[in-house]
Backbone as numpy.savetxt, mean C-alpha at the origin, in Angstrom:
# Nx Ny Nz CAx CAy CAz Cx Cy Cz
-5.04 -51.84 -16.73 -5.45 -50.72 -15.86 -5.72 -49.50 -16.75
-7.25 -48.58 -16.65 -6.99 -47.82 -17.43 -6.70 -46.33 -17.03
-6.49 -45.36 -17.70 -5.62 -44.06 -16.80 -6.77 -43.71 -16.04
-8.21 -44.00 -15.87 -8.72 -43.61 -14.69 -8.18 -44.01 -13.40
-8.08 -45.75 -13.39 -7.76 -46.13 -12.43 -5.99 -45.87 -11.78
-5.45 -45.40 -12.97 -4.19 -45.37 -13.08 -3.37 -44.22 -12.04
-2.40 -44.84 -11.22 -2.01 -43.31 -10.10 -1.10 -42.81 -11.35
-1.44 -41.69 -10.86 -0.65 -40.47 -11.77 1.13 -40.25 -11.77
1.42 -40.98 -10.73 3.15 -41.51 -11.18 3.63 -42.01 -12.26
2.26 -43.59 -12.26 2.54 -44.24 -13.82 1.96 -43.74 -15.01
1.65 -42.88 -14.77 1.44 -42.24 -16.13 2.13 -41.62 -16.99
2.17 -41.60 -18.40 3.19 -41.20 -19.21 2.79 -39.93 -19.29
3.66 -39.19 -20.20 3.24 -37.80 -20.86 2.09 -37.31 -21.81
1.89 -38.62 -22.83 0.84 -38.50 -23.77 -0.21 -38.92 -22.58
-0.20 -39.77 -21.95 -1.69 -39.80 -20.85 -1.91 -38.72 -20.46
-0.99 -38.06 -19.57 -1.41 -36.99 -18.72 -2.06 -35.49 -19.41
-1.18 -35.66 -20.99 -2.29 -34.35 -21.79 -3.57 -35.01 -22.23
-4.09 -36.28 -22.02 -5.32 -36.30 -22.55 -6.35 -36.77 -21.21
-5.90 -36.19 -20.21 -6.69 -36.65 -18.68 -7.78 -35.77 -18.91
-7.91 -34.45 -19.52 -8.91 -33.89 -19.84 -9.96 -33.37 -17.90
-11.26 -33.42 -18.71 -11.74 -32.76 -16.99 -12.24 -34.21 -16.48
-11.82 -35.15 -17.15 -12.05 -36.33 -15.28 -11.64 -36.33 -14.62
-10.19 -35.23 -14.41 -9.92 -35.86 -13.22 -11.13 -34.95 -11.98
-11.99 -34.80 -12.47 -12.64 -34.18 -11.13 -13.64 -35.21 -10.46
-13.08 -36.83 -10.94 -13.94 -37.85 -10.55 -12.42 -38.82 -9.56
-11.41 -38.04 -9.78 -10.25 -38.80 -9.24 -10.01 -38.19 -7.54
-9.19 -38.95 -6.62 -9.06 -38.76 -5.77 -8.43 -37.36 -5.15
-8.26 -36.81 -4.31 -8.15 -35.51 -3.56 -6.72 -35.42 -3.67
-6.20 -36.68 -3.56 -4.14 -37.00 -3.20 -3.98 -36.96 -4.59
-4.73 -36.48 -5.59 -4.20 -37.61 -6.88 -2.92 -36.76 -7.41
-3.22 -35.80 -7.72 -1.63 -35.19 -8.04 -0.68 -34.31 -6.78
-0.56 -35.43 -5.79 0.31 -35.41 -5.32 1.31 -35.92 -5.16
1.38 -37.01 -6.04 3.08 -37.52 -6.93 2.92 -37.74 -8.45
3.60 -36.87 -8.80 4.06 -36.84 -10.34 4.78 -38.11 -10.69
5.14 -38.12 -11.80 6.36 -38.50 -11.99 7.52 -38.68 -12.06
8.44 -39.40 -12.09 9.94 -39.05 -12.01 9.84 -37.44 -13.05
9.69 -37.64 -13.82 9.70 -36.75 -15.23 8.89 -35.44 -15.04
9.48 -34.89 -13.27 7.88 -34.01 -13.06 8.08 -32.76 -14.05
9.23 -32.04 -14.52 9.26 -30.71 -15.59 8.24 -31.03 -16.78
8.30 -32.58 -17.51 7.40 -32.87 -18.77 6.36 -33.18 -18.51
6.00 -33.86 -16.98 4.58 -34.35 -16.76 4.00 -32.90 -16.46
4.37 -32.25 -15.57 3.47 -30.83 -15.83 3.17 -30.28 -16.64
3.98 -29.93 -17.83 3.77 -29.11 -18.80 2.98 -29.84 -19.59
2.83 -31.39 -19.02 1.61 -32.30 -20.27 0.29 -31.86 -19.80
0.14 -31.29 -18.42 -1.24 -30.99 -18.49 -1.85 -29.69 -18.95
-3.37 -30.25 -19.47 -3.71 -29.42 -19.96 -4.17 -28.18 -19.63
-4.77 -26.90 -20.28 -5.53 -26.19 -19.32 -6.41 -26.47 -18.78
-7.28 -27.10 -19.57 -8.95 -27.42 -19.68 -8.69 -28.63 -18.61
-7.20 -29.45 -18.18 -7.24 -30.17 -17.05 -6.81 -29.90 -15.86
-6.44 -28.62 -15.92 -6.05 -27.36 -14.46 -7.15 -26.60 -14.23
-7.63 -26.52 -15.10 -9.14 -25.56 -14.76 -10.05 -26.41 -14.05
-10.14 -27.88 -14.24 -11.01 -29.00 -13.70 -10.24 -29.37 -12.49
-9.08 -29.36 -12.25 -8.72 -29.61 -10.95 -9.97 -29.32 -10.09
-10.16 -30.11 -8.96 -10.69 -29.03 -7.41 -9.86 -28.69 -7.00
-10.41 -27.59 -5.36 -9.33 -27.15 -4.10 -8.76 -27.85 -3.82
-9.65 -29.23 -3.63 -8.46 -30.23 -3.16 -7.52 -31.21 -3.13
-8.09 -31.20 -4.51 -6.52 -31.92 -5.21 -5.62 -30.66 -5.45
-5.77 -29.26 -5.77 -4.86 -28.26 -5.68 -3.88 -28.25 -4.25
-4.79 -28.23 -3.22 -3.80 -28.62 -1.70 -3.08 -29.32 -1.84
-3.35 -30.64 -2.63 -1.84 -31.55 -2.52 -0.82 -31.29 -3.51
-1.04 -30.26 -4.08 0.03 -29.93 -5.64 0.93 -29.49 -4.77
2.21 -30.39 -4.97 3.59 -29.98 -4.31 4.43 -29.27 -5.02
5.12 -28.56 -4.49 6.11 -27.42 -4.57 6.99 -27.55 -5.67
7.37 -29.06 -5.73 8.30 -29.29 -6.94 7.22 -29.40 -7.91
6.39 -29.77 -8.08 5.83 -29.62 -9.30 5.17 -28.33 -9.89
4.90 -27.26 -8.58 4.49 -26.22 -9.01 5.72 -25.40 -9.44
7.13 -25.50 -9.55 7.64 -24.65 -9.94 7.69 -24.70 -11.84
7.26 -25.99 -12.24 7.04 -26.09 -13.35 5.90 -25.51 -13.88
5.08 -24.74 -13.80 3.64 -24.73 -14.25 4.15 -23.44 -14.69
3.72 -23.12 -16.12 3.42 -22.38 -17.14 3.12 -21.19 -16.79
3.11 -19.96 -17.34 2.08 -18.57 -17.24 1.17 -19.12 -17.73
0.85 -19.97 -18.35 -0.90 -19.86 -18.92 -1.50 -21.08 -18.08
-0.98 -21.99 -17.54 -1.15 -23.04 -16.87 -1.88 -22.31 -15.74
-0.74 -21.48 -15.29 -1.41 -20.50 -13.74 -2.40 -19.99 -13.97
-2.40 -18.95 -14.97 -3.52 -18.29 -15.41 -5.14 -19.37 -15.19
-4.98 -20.65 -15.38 -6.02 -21.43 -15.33 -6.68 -21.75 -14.48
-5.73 -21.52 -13.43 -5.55 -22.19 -12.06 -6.83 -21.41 -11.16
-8.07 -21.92 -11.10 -9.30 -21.51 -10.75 -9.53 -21.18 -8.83
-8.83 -22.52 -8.37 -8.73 -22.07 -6.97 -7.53 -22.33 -6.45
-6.52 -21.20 -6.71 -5.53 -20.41 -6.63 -5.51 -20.39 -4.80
-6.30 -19.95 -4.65 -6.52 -19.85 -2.54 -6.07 -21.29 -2.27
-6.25 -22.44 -2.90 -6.35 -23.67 -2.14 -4.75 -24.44 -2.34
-4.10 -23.34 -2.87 -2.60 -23.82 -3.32 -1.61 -23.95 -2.12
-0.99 -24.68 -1.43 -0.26 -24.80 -0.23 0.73 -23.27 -0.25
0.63 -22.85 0.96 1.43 -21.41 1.18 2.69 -22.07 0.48
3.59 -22.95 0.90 4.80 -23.32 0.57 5.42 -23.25 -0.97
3.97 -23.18 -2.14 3.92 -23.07 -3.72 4.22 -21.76 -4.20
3.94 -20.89 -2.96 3.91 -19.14 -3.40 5.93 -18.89 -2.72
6.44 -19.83 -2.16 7.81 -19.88 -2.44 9.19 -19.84 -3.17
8.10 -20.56 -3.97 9.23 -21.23 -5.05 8.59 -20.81 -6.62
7.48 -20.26 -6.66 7.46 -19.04 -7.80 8.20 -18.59 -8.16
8.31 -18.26 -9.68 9.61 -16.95 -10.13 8.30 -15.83 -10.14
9.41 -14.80 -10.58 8.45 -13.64 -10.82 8.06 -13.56 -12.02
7.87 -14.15 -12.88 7.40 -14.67 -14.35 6.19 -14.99 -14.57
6.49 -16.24 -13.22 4.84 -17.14 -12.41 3.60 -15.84 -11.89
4.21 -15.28 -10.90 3.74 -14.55 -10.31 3.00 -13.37 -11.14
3.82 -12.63 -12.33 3.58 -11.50 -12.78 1.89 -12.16 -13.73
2.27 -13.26 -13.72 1.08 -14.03 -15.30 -0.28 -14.07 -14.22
-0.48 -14.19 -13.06 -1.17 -14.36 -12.22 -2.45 -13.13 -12.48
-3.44 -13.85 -12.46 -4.72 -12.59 -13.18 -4.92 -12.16 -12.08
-5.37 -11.02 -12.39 -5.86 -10.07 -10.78 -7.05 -10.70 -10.24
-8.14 -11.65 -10.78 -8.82 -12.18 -9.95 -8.50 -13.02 -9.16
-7.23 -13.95 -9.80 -6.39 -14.26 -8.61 -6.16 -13.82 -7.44
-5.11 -12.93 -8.07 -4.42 -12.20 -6.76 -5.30 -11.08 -5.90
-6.63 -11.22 -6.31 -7.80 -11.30 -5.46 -8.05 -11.53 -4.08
-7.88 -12.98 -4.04 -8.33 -14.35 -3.58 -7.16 -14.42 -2.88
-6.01 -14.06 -3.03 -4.64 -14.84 -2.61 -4.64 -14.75 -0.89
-4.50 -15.41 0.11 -4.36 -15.40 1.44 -3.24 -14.40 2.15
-3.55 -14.24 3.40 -2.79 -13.30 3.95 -1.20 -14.24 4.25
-1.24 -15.53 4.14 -0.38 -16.92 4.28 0.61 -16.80 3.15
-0.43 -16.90 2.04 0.29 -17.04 0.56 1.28 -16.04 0.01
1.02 -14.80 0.29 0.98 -13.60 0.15 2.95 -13.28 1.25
2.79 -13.73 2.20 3.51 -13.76 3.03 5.16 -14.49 2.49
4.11 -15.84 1.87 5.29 -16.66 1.37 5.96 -16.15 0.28
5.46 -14.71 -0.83 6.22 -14.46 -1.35 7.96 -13.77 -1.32
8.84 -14.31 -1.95 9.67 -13.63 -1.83 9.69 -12.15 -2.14
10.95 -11.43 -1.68 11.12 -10.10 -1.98 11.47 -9.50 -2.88
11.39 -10.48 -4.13 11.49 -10.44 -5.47 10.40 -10.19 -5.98
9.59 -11.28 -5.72 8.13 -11.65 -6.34 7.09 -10.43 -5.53
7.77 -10.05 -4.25 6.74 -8.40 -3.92 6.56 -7.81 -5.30
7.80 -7.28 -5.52 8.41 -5.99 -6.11 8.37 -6.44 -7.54
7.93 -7.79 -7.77 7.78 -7.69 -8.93 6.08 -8.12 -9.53
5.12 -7.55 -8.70 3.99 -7.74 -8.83 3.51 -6.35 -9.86
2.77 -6.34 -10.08 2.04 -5.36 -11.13 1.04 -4.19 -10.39
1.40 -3.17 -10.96 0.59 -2.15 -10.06 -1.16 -2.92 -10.38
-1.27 -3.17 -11.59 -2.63 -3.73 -11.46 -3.05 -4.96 -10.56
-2.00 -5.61 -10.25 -2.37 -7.12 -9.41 -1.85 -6.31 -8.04
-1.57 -5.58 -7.66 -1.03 -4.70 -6.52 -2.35 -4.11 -5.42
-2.88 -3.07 -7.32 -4.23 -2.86 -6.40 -5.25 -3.82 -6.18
-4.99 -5.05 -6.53 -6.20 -5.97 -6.03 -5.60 -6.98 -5.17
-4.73 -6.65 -3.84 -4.82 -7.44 -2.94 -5.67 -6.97 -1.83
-6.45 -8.22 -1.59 -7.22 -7.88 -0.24 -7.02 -7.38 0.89
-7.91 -6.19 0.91 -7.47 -5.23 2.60 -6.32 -5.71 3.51
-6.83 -6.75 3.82 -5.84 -7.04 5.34 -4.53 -8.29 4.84
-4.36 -8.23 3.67 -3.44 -8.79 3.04 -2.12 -7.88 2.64
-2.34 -6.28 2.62 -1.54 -5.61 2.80 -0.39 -5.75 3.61
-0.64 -6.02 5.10 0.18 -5.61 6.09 1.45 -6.88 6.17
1.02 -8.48 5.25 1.48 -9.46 5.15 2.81 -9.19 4.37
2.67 -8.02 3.35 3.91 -7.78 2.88 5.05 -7.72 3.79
4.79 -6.93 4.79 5.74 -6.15 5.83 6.88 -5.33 5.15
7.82 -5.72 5.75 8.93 -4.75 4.97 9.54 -4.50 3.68
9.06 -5.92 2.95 9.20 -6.21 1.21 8.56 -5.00 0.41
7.69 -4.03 1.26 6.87 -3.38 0.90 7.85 -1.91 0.42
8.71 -1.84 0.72 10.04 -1.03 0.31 10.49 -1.13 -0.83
10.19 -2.32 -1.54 10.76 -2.40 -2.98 9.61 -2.75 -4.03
8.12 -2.68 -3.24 7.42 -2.14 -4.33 7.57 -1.01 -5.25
7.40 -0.89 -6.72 7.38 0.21 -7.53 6.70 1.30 -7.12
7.16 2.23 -7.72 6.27 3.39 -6.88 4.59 3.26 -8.01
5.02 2.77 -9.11 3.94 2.74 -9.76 2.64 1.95 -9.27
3.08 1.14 -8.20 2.20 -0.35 -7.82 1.68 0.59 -6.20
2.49 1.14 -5.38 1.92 2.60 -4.60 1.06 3.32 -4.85
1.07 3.63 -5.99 0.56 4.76 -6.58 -0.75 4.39 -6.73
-0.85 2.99 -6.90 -2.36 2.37 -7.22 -3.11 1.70 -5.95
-2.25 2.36 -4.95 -3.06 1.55 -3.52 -3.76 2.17 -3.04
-4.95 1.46 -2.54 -6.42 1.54 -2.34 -6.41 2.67 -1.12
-7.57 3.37 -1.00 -7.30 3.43 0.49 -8.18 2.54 1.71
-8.59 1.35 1.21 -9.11 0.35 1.99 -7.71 0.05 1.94
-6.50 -0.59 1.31 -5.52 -1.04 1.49 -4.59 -0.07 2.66
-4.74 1.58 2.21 -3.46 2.11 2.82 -3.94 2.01 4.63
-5.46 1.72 4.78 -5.77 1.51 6.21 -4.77 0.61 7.09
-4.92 -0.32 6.07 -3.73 -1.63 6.59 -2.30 -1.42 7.04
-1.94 -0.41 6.53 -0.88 -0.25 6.24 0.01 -0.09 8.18
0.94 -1.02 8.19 1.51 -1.20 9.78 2.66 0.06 9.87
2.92 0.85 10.60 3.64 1.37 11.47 5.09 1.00 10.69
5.46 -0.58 10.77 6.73 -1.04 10.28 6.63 -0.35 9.03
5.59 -1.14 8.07 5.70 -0.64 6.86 5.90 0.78 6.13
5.47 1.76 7.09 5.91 3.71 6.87 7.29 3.66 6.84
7.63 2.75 8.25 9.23 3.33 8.10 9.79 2.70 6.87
9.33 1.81 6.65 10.24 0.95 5.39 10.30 1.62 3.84
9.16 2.50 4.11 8.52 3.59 2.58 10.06 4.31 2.11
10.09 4.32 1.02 10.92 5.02 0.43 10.67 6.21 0.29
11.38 7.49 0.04 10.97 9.03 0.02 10.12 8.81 -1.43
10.59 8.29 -2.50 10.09 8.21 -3.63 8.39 7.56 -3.90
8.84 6.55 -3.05 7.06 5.89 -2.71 6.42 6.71 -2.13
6.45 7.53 -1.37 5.63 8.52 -0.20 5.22 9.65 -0.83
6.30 9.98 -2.14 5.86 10.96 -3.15 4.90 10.54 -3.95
4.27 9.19 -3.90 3.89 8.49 -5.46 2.46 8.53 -4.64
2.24 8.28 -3.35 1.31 8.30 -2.62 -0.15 9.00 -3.69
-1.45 8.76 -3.43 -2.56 9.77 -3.69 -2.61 9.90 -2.76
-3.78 11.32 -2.99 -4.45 12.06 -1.62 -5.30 10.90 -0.79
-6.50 10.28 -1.95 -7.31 9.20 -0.68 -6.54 8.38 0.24
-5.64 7.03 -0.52 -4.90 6.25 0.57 -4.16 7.27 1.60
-3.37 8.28 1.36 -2.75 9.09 2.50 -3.65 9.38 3.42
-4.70 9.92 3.14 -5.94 9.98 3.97 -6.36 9.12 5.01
-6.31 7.89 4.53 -6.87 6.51 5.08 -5.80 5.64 5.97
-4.71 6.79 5.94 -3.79 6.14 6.68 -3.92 5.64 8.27
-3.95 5.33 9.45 -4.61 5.34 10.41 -3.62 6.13 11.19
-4.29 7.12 11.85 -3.52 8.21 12.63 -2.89 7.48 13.93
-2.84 6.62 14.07 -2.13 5.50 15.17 -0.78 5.07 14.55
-0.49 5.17 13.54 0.82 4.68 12.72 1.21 6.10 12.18
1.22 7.23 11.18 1.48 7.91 10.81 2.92 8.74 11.29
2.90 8.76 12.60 4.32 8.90 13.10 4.80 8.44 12.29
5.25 7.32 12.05 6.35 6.33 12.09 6.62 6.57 10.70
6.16 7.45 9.71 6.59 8.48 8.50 7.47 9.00 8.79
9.03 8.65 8.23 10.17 9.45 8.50 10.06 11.34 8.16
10.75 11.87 8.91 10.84 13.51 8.51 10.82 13.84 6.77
12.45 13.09 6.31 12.49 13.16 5.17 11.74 12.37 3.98
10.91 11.53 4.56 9.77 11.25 3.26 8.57 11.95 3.67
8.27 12.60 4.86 7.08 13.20 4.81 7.39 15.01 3.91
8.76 14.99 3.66 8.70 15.98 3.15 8.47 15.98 1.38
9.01 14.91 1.43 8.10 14.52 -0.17 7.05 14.68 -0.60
5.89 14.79 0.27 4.10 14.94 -0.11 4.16 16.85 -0.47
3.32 16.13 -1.92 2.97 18.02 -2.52 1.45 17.71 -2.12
0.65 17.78 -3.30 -0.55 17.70 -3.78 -1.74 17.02 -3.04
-0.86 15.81 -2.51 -1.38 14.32 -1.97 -1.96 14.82 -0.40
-1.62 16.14 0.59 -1.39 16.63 1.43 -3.37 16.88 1.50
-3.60 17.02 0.16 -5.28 17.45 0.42 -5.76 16.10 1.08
-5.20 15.26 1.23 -6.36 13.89 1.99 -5.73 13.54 3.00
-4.94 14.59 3.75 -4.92 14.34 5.07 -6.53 14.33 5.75
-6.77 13.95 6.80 -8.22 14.09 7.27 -7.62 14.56 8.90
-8.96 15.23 9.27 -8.46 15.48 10.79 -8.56 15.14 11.50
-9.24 13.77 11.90 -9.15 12.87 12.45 -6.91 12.66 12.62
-6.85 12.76 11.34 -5.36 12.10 11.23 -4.63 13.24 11.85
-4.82 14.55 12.54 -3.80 15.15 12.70 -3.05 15.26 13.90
-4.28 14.59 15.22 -2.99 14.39 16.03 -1.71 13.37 15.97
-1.81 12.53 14.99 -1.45 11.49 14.22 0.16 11.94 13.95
0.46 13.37 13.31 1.67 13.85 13.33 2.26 14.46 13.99
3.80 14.56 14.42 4.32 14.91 15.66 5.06 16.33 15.25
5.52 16.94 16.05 6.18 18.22 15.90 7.12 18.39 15.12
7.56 17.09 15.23 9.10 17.03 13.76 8.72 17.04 12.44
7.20 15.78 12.50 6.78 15.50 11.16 5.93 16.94 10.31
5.06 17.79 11.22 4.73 18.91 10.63 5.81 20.56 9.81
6.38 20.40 10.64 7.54 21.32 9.73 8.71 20.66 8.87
7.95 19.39 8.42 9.06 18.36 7.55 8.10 19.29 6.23
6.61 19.73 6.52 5.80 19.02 5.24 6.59 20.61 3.94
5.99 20.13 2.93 6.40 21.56 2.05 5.70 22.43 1.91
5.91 23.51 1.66 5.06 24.55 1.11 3.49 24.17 0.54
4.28 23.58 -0.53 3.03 22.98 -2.13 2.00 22.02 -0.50
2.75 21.00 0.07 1.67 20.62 1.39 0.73 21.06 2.23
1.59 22.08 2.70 1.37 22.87 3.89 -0.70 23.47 3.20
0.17 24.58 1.96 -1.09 25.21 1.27 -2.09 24.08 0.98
-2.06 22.91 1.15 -2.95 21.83 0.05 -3.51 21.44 1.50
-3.11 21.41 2.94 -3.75 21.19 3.82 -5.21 21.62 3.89
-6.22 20.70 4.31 -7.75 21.25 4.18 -7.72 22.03 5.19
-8.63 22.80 5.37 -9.00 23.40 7.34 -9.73 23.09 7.87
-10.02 22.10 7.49 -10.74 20.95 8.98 -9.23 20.17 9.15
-8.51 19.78 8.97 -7.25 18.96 9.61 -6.43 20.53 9.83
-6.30 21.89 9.75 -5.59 22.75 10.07 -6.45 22.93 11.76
-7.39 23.07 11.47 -8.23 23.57 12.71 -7.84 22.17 13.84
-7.95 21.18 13.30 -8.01 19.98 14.60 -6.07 20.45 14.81
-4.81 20.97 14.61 -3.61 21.32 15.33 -3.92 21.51 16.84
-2.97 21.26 17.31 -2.93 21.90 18.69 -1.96 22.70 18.68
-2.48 23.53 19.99 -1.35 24.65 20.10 0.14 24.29 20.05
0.35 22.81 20.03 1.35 22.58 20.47 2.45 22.27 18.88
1.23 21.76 18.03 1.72 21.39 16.84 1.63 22.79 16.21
0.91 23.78 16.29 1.20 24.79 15.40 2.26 25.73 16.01
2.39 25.66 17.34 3.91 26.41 17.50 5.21 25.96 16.92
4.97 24.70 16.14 6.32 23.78 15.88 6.34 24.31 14.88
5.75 24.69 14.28 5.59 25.42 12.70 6.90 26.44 11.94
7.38 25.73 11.30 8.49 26.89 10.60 7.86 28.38 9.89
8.86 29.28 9.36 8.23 30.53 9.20 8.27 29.93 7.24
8.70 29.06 7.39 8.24 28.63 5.64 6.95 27.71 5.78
6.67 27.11 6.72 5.11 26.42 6.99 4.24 27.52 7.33
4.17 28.52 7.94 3.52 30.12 8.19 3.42 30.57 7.20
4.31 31.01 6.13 4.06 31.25 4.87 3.36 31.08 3.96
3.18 29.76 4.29 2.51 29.10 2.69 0.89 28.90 3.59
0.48 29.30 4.54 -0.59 29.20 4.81 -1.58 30.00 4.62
-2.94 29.69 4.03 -4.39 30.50 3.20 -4.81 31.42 4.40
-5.64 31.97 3.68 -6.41 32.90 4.41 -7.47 32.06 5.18
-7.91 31.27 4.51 -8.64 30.08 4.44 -8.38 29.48 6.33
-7.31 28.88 5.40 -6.71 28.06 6.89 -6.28 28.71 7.85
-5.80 29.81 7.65 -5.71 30.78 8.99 -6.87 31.50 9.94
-8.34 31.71 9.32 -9.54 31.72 9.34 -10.05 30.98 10.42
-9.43 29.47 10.36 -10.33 28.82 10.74 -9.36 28.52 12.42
-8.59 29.29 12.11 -7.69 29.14 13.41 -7.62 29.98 14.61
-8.58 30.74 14.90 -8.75 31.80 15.65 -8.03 31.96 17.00
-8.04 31.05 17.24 -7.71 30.31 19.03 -6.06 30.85 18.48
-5.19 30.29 17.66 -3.65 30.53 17.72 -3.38 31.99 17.64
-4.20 32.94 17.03 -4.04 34.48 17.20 -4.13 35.03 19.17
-4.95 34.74 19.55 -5.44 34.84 20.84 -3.68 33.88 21.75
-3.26 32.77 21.71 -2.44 31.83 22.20 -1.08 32.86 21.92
-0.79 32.89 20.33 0.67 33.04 20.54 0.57 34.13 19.51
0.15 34.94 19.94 -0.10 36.61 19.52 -1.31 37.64 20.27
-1.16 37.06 21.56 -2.04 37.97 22.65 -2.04 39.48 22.73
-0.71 40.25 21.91 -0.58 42.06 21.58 -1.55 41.82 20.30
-1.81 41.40 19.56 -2.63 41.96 18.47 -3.95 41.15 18.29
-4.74 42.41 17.80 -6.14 42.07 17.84 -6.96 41.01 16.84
-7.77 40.46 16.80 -8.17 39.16 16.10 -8.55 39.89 14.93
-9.41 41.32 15.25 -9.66 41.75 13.78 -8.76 42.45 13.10
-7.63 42.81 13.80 -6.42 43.54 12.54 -5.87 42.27 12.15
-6.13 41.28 12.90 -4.68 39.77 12.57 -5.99 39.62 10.90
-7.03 39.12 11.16 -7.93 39.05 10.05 -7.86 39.90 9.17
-8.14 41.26 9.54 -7.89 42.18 7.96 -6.57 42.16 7.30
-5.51 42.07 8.19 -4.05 41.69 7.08 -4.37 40.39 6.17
-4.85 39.29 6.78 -5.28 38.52 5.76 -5.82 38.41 4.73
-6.92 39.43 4.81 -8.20 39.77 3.89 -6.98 40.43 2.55
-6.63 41.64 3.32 -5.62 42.76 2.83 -4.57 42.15 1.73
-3.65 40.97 2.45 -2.50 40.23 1.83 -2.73 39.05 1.45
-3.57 38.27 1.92 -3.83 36.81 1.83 -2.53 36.16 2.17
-1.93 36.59 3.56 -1.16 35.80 4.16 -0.75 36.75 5.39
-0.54 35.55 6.40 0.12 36.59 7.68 1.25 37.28 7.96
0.94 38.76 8.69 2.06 39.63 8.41 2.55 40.24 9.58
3.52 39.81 10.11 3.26 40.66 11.79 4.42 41.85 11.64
3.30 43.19 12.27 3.69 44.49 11.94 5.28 44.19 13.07
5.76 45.01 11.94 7.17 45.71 13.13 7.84 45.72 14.15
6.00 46.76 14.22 6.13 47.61 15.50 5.67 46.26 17.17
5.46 44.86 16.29 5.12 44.08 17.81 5.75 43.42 18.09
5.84 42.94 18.80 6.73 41.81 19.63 6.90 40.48 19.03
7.69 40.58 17.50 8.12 38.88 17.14 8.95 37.92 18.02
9.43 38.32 19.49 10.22 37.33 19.49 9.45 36.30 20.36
8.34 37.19 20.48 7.11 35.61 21.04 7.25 34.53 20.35
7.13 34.29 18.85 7.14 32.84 18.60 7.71 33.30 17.41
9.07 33.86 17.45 10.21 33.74 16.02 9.74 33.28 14.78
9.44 31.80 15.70 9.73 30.74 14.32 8.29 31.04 13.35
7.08 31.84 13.95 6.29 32.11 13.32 5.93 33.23 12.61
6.69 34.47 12.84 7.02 35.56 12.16 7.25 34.95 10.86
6.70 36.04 10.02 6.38 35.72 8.44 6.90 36.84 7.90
7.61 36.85 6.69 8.10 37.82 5.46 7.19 38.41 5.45
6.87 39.40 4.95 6.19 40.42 4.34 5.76 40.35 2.97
């Protein structure tokens, strides 16, 4: 019998490193039983005979034999998609980390799922930013012990994905690591679900709110944000507030607000400062470049919005 015809059980070790690329003339099942000896029969194959695999002899590569396969073995591993979800189980994070980003490309919303909460968190900000859009949300809550460095590199086609569960699961530290685009791209249907104390973490990142996103935050979450935020807010997402969200406003969120963004707010001078006139409320601005309510008027209309001097 010769090792063409030969099932790949009876095959020795020196056979199996010289199978070379025929086997892409062998059957679909074919390496789906190793040998007793499956730790040495794997490591006998070659690259140049993992790269020749098809999808579908990859489908039948079972679990015990994939926990043997190499970083460079994987690395070879051409259709990676066609690997049984159950293989992305029993990975170490060794396996996983060797995995080329065109891989982890390709990887299924299935596969992706099956990783452990090891193998999340121990993915690479570079293989991080190349999981596919809607492969994001498959993390779910594992998504908590991503690095902030592997955050830091998420898309904002990815942060679209991003579920409701997964905000709450964010660490204050991840939410700081955030950029402005993905924060942006967040979908104002989930954004609530940003705890108080990690939304108070955003400095800089605060410029890619969009205003679309601002009914998106609730009265608690806007006087969470900081100063360095507050000021970095654009005024197209200041202008889309409602009266309801800018009365929630602390007199340290009043503070740190532009001339700019106060400008574009005309309607809240008129709402919750009806004693003073739109053009003295404007020339103190011009004057100070921040709002100043005289003395002599009635702060206890909205306290919390009275501003230092």
């Amino acid at each position: 019998m010769t090792i063409e015809t030969t099932p790949l059980s009876n095959l020795n070790t020196d056979q199996i490193s010289n199978l070379g690329t025929g086997v892409l003339g062998y059957s679909d099942s074919y390496f789906a039983n190793f040998p007793n000896n499956v730790s040495s029969s794997v490591a006998a194959l070659s690259t140049t005979t993992i790269q020749s695999i098809t999808t579908a002899q990859l489908a039948t590569f079972s679990t015990t034999a994939s926990q043997y396969l190499s970083t460079s073995q994987i690395r070879s591993v051409s259709g990676i998609f066609a690997l049984d979800d159950d293989v992305f189980r029993v990975l170490n994070t060794a396996q996983v980390q060797s995995l080329l980003t065109s891989q982890v490309a390709v990887l299924t919303s299935e596969q992706v799922s099956a990783f452990t909460s090891s193998n999340i968190a121990g993915l690479t900000s570079s293989q991080f930013a190349k999981l596919a859009t809607g492969v994001i949300s498959a993390i779910g809550d594992d998504i908590a012990g991503v690095t902030t460095a592997s955050i830091a590199a998420l898309t904002s086609d990815q942060a679209a994905y991003l579920s409701s569960g997964q905000l709450v699961a964010l660490t204050g530290a991840q939410v700081a690591a955030l950029k402005s685009a993905p924060l942006g791209a967040i979908g104002s249907d989930v954004l609530s679900a940003l705890e108080t104390s990690d939304i108070a973490r955003i400095t800089d990142a605060a410029l890619g709110f969009r205003a679309s996103q601002a009914p998106g935050l609730t009265t608690q979450q806007l006087p969470a944000l900081s100063t360095t935020a507050f000021s970095n807010l654009t005024t197209s997402f200041v202008q889309a507030l409602s009266t309801n969200q800018l009365a929630a406003l602390s007199s340290k969120n009043v503070s740190a607000l532009t001339s700019a963004q106060v400008n574009v707010i005309p309607l809240l001078v008129f709402l919750l400062f009806p004693l003073m006139p739109l053009q003295a409320f404007q020339g103190q601005i011009k004057a100070q470049g921040k709002v100043a309510l005289p003395v002599s008027e009635p702060t206890f209309l909205m306290p919390q919005l009275a501003m230092r001097a």
